[in-house]
KETI-707593 format. One record per residue (C-alpha): residue in three letters; x, y, z. Coordinates in steps of 0.02 Angstrom, whole numbers, padded with zeros to 5 digits, always signed. Example, Ala and Ser with C-alpha at 12.3 -4.5 7.8 and 13.67 -1.06 7.14 Angstrom:
<sites>
Ala+00615-00225+00390/Ser+00684-00053+00357/
</sites>
This chain:
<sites>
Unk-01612-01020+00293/Unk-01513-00862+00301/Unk-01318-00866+00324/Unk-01264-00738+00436/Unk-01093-00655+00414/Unk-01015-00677+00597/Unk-00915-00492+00582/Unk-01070-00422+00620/Unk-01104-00352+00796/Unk-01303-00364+00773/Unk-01399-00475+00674/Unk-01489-00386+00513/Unk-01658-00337+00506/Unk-01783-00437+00421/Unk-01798-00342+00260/Unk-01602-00295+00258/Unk-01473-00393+00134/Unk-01379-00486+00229/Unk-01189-00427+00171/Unk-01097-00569+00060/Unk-00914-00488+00044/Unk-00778-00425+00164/Unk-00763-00257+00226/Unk-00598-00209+00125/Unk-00580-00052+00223/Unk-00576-00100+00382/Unk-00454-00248+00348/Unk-00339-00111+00269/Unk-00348+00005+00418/Unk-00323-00127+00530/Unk-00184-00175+00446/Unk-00097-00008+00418/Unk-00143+00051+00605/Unk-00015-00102+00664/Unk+00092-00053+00554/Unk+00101+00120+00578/Unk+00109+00081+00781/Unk+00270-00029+00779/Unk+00357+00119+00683/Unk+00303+00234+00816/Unk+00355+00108+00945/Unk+00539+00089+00879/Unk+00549+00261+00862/Unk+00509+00295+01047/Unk+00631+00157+01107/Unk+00777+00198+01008/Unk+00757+00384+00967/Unk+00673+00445+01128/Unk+00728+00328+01254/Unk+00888+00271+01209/Unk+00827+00079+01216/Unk+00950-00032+01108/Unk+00921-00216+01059/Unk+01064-00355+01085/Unk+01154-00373+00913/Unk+01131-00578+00896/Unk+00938-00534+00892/Unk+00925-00369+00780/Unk+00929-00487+00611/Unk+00770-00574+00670/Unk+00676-00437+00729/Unk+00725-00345+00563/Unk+00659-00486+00466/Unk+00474-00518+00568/Unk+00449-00301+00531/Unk+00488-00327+00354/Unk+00358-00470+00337/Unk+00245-00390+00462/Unk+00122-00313+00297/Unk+00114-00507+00235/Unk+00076-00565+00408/Unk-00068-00454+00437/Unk-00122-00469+00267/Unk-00131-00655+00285/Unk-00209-00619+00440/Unk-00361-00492+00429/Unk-00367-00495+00259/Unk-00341-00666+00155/Unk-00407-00767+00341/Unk-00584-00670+00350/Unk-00596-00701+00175/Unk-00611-00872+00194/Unk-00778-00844+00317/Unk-00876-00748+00233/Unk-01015-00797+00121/Unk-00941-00773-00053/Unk-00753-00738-00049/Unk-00660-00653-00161/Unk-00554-00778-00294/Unk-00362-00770-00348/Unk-00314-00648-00215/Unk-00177-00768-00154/Unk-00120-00769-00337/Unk-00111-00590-00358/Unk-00016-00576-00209/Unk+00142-00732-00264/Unk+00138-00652-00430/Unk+00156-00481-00405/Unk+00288-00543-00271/Unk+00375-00635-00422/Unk+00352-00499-00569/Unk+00437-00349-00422/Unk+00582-00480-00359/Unk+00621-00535-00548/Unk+00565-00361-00645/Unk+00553-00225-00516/Unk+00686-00243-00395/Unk+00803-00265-00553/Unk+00766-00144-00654/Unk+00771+00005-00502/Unk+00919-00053-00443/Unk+01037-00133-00573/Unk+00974-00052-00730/Unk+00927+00132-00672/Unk+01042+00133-00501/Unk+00949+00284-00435/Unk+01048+00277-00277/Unk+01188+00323-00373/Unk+01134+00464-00469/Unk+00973+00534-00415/Unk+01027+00581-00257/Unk+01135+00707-00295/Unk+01006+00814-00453/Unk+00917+00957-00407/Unk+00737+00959-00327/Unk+00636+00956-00512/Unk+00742+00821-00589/Unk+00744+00684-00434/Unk+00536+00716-00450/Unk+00547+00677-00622/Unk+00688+00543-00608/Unk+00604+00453-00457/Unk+00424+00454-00558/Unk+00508+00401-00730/Unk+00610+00250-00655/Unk+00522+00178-00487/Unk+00360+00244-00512/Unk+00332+00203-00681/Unk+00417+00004-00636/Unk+00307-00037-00479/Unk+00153+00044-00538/Unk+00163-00030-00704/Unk+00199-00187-00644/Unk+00080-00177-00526/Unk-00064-00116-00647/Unk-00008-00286-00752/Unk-00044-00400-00640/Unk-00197-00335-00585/Unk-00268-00325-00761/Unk-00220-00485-00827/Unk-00266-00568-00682/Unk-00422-00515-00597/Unk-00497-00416-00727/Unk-00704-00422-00769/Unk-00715-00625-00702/Unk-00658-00552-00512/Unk-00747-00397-00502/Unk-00910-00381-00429/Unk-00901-00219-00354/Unk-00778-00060-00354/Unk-00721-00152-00170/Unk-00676-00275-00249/Unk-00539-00186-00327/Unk-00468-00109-00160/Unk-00460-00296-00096/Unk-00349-00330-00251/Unk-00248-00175-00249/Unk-00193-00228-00080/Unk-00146-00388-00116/Unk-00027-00330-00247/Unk+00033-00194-00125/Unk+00079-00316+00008/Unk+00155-00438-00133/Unk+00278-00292-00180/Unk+00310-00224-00038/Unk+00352-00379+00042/Unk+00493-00409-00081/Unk+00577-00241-00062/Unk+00555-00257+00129/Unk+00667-00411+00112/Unk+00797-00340+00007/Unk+00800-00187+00135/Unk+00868-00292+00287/Unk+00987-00369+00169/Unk+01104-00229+00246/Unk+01110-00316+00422/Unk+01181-00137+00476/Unk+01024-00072+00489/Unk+00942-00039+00655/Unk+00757-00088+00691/Unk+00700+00081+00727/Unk+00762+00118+00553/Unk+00688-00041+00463/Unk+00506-00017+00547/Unk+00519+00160+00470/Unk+00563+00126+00296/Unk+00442-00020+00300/Unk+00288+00092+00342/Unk+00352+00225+00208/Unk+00364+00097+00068/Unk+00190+00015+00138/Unk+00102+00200+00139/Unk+00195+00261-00046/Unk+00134+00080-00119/Unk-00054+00103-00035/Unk-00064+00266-00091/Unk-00006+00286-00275/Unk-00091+00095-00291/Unk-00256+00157-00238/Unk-00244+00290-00353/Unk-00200+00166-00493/Unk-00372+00030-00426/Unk-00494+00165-00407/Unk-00442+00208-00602/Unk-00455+00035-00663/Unk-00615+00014-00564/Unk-00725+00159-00646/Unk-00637+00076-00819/Unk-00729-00087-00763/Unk-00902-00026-00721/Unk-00893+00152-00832/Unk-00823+00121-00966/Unk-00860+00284-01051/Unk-00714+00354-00934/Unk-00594+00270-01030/Unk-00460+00434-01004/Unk-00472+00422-00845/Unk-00360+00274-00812/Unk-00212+00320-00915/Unk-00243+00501-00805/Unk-00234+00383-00637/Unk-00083+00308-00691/Unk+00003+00443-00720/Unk-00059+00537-00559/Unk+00002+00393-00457/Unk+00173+00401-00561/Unk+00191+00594-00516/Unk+00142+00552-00332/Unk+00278+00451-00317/Unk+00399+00566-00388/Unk+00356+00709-00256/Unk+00345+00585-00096/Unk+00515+00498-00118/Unk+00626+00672-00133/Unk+00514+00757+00015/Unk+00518+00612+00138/Unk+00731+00618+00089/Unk+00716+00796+00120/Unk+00657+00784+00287/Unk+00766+00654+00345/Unk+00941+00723+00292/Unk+00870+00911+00357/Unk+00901+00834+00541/Unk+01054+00775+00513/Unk+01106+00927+00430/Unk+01040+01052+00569/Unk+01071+00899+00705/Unk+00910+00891+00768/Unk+00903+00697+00708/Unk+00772+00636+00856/Unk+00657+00780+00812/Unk+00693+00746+00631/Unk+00669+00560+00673/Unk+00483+00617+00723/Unk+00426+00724+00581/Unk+00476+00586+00456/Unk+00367+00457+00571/Unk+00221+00609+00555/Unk+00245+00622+00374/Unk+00246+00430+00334/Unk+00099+00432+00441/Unk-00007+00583+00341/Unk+00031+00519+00178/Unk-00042+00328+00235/Unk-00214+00397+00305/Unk-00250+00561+00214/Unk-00237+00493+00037/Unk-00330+00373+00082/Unk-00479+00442+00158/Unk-00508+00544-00025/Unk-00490+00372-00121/Unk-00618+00301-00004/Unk-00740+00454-00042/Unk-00715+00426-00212/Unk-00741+00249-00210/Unk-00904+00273-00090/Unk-00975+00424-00219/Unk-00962+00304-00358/Unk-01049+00162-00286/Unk-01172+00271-00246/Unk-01175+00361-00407/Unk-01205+00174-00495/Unk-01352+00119-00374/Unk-01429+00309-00391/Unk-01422+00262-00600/Unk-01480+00090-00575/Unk-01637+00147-00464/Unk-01670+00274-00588/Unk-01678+00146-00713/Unk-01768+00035-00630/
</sites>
């Protein structure tokens, strides 16, 4: 007897497959959507409307948006997992120890051993690209990339989705950990925690994409063997240009003292660079599953 995967709206038709794994993309855009709506909601309580939270209860608030990506997570993506007809294994794992490898290794290494807050800052436009993309994105991506290929490589991969569902597990790990050390300045406002949150969620998603959808074509083409190390270094560079741009924008406002307005674009631009990239990764994703099954049928 047929087991019927209870996501879907209509039952299949008789001479359809019915669908074994978990639509990745939709858990992701779930997820980021939620995301991407409390940062819009802060900013149009505190920047817009002047709304201001009692002090005793900012600390708490500050810590349920920096957990908010593992919540959802947990949520729509490691939950469904769980119901559908074959699951994917070890994503739990990738998510604790790429939480681990970023909170002992990543964290670390940005901040105590490269200290780009106190440097980087201040160089000119060329060498913070180059300075942010040598020290944090080489770290997270690397560390990232590590994880992800000692842990889940060949035995875990089915199909290129299968890769996205692992990517974001490893996003969500990190970010999660450099969420928490954010709000370890208990200065920080709300409106300005949901912000960074959904920055560092969309500059993780992004660059780690990049990174999966190279390891992915390594997996099932393994005649592209240069481009992974190409991937990697993309996602590096892309790092590199967001971090100095989104800085840009920010201290612009304060400069010209248009901060609310400023407040906005930053919002738009963390927003853009969470849903654009994304929407090419997912094209190239679909256009190689469709490239494989166009090879197979020919074979066949």
């Amino acid at each position: 007897m047929s087991r019927y995967n209870p996501t879907l709206l209509t039952p299949p038709r008789e001479d359809e497959e019915v669908y074994p794994y978990r639509r990745v993309w939709q858990s992701i855009a779930f997820e980021n959507t939620v995301i991407m709506g409390v940062a819009v909601l802060f900013l149009i309580a505190y920047d817009f409307l002047g709304v201001r939270l009692p002090q005793v209860i900012i600390p708490y608030v500050n810590v349920l948006i920096a957990i908010l990506p593992t919540i959802l997570w947990l949520l729509s993506s490691y939950y469904r997992e769980r119901l559908v007809t074959q699951p994917r294994q070890n994503l739990l794992t990738v998510f604790i120890i790429t939480a681990l490898a970023a909170n002992a290794i990543g964290i670390p290494v940005v901040n105590d051993l490269f200290k780009v807050e106190e440097w980087l800052s201040l160089e000119s436009t060329l060498n913070r690209i180059l300075g942010y993309a040598i020290t944090i994105g080489i770290t997270q991506e690397i560390i990232k990339y590590l994880v992800l290929r000692y842990i889940i490589w060949n035995q875990n991969l089915r199909t290129r989705t299968d890769m996205i569902a692992y990517v974001a597990a490893s996003v969500v790990g990190y970010v999660t950990v450099v969420n928490l050390h954010l709000i370890a300045d208990t200065s920080l406002a709300p409106n300005i925690v949901a912000y960074r949150v959904t920055f560092t969620v969309a500059l993780h998603m992004t660059a780690s994409m990049i990174v999966g959808f190279g390891l992915s074509e390594l997996h099932f083409n393994p005649r592209s063997v240069l481009l992974m190390p190409f991937m990697l270094i993309l996602a590096i560079i892309l790092i590199g240009i967001l971090i100095p741009v989104r800085s840009g924008i920010l201290n612009a406002g304060f400069v010209l003292g248009i901060g609310v307005q400023n407040a906005l674009f930053g919002v738009i631009f963390t927003i853009i660079i969470m849903t654009a990239p994304q929407f090419v990764i997912a094209f190239l994703y679909e256009n190689a599953e469709n490239r494989q099954r166009q090879a197979g049928s020919t074979k066949g």
